[in-house]
C-alpha positions as CSV (number, residue, x, y, z in Angstrom):
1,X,-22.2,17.0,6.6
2,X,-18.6,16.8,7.2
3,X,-17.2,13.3,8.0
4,X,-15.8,13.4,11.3
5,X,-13.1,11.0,10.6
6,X,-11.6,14.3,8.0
7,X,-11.7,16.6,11.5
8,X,-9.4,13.4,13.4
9,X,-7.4,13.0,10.3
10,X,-6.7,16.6,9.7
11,X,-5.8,17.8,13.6
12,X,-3.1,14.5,13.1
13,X,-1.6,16.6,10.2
14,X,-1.5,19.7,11.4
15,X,-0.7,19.4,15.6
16,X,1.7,16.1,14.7
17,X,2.7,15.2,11.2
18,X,4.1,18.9,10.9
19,X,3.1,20.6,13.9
20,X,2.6,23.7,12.6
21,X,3.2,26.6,14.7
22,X,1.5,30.6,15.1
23,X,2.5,32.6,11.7
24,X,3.7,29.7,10.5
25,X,2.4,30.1,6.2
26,X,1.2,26.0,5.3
27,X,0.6,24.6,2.0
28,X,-2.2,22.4,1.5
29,X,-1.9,20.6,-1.5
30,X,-4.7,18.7,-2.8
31,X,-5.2,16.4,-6.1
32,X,-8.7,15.3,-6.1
33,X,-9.4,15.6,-2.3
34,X,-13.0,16.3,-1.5
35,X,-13.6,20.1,-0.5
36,X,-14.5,19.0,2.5
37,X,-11.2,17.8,3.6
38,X,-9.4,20.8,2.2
39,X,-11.9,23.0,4.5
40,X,-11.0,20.9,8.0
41,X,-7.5,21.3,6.8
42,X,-7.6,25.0,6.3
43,X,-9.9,25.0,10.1
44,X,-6.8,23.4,11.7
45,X,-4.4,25.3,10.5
46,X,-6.4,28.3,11.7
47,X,-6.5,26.6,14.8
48,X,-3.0,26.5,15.4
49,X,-2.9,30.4,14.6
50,X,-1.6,29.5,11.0
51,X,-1.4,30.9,8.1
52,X,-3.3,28.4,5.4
53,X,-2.3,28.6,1.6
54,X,-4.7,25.8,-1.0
55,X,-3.8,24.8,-4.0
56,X,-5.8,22.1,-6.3
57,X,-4.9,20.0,-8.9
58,X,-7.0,17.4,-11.0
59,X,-5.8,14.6,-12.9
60,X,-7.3,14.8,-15.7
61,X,-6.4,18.8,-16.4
62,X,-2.7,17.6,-15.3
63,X,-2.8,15.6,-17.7
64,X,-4.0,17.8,-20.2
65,X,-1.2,20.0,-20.0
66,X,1.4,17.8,-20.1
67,X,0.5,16.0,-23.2
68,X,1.5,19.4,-25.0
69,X,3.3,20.8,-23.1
70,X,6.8,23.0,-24.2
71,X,10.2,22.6,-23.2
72,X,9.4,26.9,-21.8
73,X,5.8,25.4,-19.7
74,X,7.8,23.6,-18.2
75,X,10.7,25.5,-17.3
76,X,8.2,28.6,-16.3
77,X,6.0,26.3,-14.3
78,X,9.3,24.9,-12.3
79,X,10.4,28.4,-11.6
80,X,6.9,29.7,-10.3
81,X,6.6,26.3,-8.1
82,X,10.4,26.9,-6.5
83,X,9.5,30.6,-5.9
84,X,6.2,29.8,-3.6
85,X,7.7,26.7,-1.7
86,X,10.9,28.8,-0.8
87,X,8.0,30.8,1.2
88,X,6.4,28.2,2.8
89,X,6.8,26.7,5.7
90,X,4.8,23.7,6.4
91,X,3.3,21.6,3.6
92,X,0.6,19.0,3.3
93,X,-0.4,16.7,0.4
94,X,-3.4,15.1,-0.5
95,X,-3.6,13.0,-3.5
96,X,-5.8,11.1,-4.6
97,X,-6.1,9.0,-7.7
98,X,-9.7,8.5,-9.4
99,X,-7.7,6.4,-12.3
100,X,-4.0,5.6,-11.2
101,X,-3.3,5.1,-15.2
102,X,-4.4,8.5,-16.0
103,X,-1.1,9.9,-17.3
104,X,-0.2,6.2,-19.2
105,X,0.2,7.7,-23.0
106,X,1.6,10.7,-22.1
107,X,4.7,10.8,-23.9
108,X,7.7,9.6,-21.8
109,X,9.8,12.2,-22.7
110,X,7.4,15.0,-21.7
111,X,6.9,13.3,-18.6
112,X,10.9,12.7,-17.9
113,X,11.6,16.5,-18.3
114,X,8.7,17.6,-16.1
115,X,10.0,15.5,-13.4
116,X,13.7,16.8,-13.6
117,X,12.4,20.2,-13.5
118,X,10.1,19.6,-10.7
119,X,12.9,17.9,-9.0
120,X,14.4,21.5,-7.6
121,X,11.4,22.1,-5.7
122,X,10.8,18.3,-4.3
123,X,14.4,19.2,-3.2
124,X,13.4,22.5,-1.3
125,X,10.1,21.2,0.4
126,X,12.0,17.9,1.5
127,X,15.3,19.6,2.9
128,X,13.5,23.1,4.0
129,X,10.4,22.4,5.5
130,X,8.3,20.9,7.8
131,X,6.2,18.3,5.0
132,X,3.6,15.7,5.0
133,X,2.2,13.6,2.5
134,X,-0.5,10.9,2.1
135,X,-2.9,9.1,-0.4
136,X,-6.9,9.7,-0.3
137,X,-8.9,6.8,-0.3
138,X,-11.0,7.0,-4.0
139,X,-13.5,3.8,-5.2
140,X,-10.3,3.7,-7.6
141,X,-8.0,2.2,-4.9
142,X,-10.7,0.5,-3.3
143,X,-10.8,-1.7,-6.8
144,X,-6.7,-1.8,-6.7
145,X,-7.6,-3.5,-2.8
146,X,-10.1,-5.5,-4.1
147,X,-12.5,-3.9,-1.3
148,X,-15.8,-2.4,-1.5
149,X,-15.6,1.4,-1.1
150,X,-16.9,1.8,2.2
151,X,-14.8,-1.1,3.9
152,X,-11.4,0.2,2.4
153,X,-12.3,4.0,3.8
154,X,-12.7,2.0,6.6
155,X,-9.2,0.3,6.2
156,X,-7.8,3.9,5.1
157,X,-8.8,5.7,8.2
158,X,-7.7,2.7,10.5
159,X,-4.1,3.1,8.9
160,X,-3.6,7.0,8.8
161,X,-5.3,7.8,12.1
162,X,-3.6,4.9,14.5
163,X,-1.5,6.3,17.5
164,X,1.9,6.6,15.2
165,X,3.9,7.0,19.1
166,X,3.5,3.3,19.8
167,X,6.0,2.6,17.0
168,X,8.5,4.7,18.6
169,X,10.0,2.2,21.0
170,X,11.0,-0.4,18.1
171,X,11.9,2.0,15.7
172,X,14.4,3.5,18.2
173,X,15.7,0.1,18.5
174,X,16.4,-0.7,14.7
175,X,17.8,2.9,14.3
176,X,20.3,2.2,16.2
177,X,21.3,-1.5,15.1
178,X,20.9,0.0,11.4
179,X,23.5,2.7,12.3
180,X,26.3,0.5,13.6
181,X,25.7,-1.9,11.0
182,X,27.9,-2.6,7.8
183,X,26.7,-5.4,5.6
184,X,23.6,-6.2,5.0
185,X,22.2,-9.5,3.3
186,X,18.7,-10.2,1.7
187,X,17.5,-13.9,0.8
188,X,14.5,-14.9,-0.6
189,X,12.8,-16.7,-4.2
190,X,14.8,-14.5,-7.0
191,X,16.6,-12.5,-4.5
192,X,19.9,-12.7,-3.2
193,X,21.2,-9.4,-2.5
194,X,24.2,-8.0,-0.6
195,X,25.3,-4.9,0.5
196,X,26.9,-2.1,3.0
197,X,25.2,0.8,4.9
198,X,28.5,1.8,6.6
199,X,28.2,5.6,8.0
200,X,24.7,6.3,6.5
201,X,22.5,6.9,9.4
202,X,19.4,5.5,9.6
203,X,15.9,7.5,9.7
204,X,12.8,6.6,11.7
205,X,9.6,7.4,10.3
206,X,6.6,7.3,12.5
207,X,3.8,9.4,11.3
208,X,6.1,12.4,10.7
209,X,6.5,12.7,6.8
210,X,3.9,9.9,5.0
211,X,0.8,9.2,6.2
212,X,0.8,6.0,6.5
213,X,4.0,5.6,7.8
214,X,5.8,2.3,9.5
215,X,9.4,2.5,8.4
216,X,13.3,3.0,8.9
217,X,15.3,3.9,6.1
218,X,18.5,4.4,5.0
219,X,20.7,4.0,1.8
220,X,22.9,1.7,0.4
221,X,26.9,2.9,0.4
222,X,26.6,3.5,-3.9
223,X,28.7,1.2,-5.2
224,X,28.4,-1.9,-2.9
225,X,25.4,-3.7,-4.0
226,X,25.7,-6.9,-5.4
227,X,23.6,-9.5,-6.4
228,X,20.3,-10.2,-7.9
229,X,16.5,-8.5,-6.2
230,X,13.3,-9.9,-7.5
231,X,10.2,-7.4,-6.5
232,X,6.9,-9.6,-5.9
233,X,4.9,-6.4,-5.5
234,X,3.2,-4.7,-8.5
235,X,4.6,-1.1,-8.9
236,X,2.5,1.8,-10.6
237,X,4.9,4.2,-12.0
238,X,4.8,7.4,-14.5
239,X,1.2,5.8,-14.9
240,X,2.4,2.1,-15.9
241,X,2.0,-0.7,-14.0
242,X,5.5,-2.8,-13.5
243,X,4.9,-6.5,-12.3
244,X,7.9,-9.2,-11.2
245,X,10.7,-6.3,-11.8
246,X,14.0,-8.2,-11.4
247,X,17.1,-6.3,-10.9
248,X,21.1,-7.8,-11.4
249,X,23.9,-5.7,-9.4
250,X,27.2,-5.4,-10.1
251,X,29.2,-2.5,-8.5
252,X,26.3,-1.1,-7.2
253,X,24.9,-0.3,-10.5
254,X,21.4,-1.9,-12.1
255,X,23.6,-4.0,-14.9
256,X,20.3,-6.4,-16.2
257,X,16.3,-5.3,-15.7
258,X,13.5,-7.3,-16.9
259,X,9.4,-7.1,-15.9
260,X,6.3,-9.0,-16.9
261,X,5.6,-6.9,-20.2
262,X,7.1,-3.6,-19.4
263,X,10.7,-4.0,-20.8
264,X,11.4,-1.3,-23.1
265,X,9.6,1.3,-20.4
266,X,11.1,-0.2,-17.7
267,X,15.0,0.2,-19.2
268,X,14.0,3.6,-20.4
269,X,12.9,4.7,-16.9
270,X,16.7,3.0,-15.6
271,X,17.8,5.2,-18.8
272,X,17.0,8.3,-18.0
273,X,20.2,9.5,-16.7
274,X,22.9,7.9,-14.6
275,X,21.7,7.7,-11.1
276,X,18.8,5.8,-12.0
277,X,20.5,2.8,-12.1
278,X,21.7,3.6,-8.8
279,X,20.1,2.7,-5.3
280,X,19.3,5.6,-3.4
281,X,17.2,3.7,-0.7
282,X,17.1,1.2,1.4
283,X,14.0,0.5,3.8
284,X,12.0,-1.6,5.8
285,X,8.5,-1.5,6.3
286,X,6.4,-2.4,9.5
287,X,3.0,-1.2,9.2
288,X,0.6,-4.0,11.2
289,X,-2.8,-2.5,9.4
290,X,-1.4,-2.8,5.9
291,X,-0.4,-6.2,4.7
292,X,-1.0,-6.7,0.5
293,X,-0.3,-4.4,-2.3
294,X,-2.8,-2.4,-3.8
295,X,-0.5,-1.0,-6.7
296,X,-0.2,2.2,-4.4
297,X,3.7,3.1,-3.3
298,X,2.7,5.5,0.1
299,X,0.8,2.3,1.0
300,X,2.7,-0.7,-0.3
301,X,5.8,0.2,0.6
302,X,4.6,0.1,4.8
303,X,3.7,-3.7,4.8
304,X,4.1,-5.7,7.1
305,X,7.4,-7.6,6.4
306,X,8.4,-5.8,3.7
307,X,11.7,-3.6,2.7
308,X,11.8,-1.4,-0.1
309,X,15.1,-1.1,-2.7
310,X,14.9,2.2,-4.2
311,X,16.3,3.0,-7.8
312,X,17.3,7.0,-8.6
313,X,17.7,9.8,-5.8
314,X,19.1,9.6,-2.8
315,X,17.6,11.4,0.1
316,X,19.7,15.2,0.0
317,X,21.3,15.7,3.7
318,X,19.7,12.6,5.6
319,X,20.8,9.0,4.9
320,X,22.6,10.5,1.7
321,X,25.3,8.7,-0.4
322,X,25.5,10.9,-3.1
323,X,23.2,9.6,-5.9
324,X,21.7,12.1,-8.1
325,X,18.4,11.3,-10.5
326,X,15.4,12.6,-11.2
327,X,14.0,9.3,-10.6
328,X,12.7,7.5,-7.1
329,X,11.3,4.7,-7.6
330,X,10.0,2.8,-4.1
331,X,9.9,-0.6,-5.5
332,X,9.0,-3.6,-2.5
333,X,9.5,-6.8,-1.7
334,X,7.3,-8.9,0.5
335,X,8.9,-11.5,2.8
336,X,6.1,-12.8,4.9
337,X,5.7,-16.8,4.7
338,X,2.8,-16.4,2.2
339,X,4.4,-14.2,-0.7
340,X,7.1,-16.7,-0.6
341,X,9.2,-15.8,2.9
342,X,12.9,-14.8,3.4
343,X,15.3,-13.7,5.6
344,X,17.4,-10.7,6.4
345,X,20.6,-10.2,8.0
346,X,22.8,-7.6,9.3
347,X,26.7,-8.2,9.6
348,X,25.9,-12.2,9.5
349,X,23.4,-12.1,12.4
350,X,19.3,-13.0,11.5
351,X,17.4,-9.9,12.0
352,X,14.2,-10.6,10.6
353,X,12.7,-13.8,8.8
354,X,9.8,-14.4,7.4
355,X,8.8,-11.0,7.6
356,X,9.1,-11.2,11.6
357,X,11.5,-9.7,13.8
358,X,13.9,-12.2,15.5
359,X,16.2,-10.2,18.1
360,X,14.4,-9.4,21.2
361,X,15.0,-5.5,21.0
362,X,12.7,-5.4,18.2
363,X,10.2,-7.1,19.0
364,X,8.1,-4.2,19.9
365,X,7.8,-3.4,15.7
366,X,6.4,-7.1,15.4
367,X,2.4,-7.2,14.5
368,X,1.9,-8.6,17.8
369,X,2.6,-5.9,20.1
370,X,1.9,-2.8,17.3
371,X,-2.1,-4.1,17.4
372,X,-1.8,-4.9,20.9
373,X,-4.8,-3.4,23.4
């Protein structure tokens, strides 16, 4: 029997997320998804007159192939992957995670030229279509929430099916603060962090690209950041799990790096070619429903009083200072009173502290009015 929350979910995708008109050709992505998902996916495409295209991936074949995997896989895989995205038009991702470690001993290097090379066709599908993405809820992420299976479905379909238009109002708001904005300042335990978004426009994202969504982004001007940024959330990347990640800036560039355990990985990640020791995004994160990490980035990096400091790739076209990488790494920071507290200002005035909006104008992204009857 299909779930009816998978018919809810799916129309949100297909009639808002990417509103996918007649002819239009859709790719539905899905890593470990149930079938049945895929199949009200495929139905509401149809419905909107369509064109549905499937393909399915599972972890543990993924990760098959890249343990061997040749310098000419890759290259031909790359190649293929371009040539059918440069034919779609909408695209939809569903992945789920069964065991978010599954790809931890594959070699680094493998796994740092499959990324570059896939990095041409996460370029495509972000600048040329209309695209979607968004976790599925496994008993594996139940364990990273530390929820029983059926309450964190529960959770899951409370967060990707809530009425994303209510944020629109506050978003609006901090878009345009953010854009006539030139310094930014970030305070907190192990964080003091300065610098400019001058002439970067700022993005609002409300249901229209990750599911969940609750965010404005934007990037940092390259080469202004200064200080020092201490993540408290735990951040699952390339397979391994990063804990207390602590970045010094000088310049703009990552000059000093250090984790709970992780070191050597973690400087070969900010190794792997320039720009990943550059920030390519800078975002904060409103999502009321979602409020402590589960190891998951789509997720984590929507909390409630949280922002996000991104090292590697800029976004191409929007919000785009020129960095170049192969890596993106959403890493967060929590300022709500209990993971410590913080504030965050724009051109010397408080914006938000303690993980709650002070001016008045934004008030309307505040828990308070978001979960509001």
């Amino acid at each position: 029997m299909m779930d009816p929350r998978y018919n809810t979910l799916a129309k949100n995708l297909v009639g808002y997320s990417v509103s996918v008109k007649k002819g239009e050709r859709v790719l539905i992505d899905a890593f470990d998804v149930p079938d049945e998902m895929v199949v009200a996916l495929v139905r509401a495409v149809r419905e909107k007159k369509g064109i549905p295209h499937v393909q399915l991936h599972h972890a543990r074949v993924s990760r098959e192939m890249l343990m061997e995997v040749t310098d000419e896989q890759i290259d031909f895989q790359a190649k293929h992957e371009l040539q059918r995205m440069k034919g779609i038009d909408a695209y939809i991702a569903l992945r789920g995670a069964n065991n978010i470690f599954e790809n931890s001993d594959v070699p680094s290097s493998r796994m740092a030229k499959a990324m570059k090379a896939m990095r041409q066709v996460q370029n495509w599908r972000v600048r040329k279509t209309k695209w979607v993405v968004l976790r599925w809820p496994t008993p594996a992420m139940a364990q990273q929430s530390l929820s029983s299976t059926e309450s964190f479905e529960d959770f899951y379909f409370r967060v990707c099916c809530m009425d994303y238009s209510r944020m629109l109002p506050g978003q609006r708001a901090l878009k345009k603060l953010m854009d006539k904005t030139d310094r930014v300042q970030i305070k907190g335990p192990g964080t003091d962090l300065s610098f400019s978004i001058a002439g970067l426009e700022a993005v609002m994202c409300a249901g229209l690209r990750n599911i969940p969504d609750g965010e404005v982004f934007t990037a940092p001007v390259r080469d202004s950041v200064e200080g020092v940024l201490t993540y408290n959330v735990p951040s699952v990347y390339q397979g391994i799990s990063f804990d207390n990640v602590r970045l010094e800036f000088e310049k703009g560039k990552i000059v000093k790096a250090s984790c709970a355990g992780q070191n050597r990985k973690l400087k070969a990640i900010l190794d792997s070619d320039p720009g990943a020791r550059y920030i390519g995004e800078f975002a904060i994160g409103f999502h009321p429903h979602i409020r402590e990490p589960m190891r998951d980035t789509l997720f984590d990096e929507k909390i409630a009083g949280s922002f996000h400091f991104t090292p590697g790739q800029a976004y191409e076209g929007v919000a785009d200072n020129g960095n170049r990488s192969q890596v993106h790494w959403d890493m967060v920071h929590i300022q709500r009173k209990e993971y410590g507290g913080g504030e965050m200002y724009f051109d010397g005035k408080l914006i938000r502290k303690n993980g709650i909006f002070i001016p008045k104008s934004l008030h309307k992204l505040n828990p308070d009015y978001l979960l509001a009857d």
